[in-house]
C-alpha positions in Angstrom: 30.5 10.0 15.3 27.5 10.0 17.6 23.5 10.2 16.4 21.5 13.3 17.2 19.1 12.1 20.1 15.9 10.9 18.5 13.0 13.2 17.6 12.2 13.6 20.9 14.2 14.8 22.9 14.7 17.5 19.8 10.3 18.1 20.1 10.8 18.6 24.0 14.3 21.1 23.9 11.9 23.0 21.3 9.1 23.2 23.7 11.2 24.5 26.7 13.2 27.0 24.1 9.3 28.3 23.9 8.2 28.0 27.1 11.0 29.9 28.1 10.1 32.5 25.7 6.7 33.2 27.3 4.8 30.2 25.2 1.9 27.9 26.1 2.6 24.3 25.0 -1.3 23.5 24.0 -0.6 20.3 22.7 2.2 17.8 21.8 1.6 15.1 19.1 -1.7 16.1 18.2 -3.3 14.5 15.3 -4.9 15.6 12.7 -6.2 13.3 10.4 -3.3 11.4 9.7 -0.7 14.3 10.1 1.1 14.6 13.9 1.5 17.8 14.5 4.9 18.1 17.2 4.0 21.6 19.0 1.0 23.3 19.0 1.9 26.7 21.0 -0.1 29.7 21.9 1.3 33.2 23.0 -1.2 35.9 23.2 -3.3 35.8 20.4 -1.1 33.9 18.1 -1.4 30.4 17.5 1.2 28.5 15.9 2.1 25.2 14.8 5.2 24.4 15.2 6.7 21.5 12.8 9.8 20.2 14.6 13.1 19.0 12.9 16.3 17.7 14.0 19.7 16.7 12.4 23.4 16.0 12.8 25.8 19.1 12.3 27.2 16.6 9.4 24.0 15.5 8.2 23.6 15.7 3.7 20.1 18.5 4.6 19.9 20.9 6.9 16.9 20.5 9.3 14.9 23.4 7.7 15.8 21.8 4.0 14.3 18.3 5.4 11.1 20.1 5.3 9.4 18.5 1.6 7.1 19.6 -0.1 4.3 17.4 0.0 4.9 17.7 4.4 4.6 21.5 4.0 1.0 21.5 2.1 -0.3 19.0 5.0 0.6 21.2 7.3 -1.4 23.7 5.5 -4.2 21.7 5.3 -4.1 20.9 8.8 -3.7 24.2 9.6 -7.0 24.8 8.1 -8.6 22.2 9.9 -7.6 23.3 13.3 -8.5 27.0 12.3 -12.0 25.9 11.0 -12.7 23.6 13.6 -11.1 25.2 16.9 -9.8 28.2 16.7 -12.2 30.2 14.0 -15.0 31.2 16.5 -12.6 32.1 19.5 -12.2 35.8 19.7 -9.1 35.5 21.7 -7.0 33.7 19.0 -5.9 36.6 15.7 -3.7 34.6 14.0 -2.6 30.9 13.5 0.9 30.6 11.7 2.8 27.2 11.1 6.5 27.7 12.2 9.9 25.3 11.9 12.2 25.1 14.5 15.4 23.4 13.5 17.3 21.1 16.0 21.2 20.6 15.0 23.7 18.7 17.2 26.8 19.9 17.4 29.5 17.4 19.1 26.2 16.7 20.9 25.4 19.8 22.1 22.0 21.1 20.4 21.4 24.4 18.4 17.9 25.8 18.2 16.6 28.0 15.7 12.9 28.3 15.4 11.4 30.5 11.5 8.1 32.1 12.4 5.6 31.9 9.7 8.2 29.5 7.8 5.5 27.6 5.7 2.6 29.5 3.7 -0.6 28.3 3.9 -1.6 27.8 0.0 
């Protein structure tokens, strides 16, 4: 059984899957604080940030189900960083959302599925 290509290559299929769907790619890695956010994307006047997970088709979790708890609320507070600090006073920007996209390898070949709006900012 072969391993899933490492996070990577799952962060840069996920940011041509956006591209390709009309998508800026604003920023890869970006840190906040001590969070990395993997995508930070832009189409229109949405904003989102895009946390980026990848698994085996055979893997115990499913991508989406990797996402914990305690990862989902600092993406919500980083969220509110980047609104208050960057994108709060431009009138261009509406909305900022935190989405999941989901890498799974199938006998290697990868399966994309991105959630808009998949974690809640509390």
């Amino acid at each position: 059984m072969t391993s899933p290509p490492p996070g990577d290559a799952a962060e840069e299929l996920v940011a041509r899957v956006l591209s390709s769907r009309g998508w800026t790619i604003l920023n890869r890695r970006l840190r906040v604080g001590r969070l990395e956010i993997d995508i930070l994307a832009r189409a229109g006047d949405v904003v989102a940030i895009v946390e980026v997970r990848g698994r085996r088709m055979d893997g115990w979790v499913s991508p989406l189900d990797s996402l914990v708890r305690d990862k989902r609320k600092k993406l919500g507070r980083a969220a509110k960083i980047l609104w208050t600090k960057r994108f709060a006073d431009d009138p261009t920007v509406r909305v900022m959302r935190i989405d999941a996209a989901a890498v799974t390898w199938r006998d290697g070949a990868p399966d994309v599925e991105i959630v808009e709006g998949a974690i809640e900012v509390e």
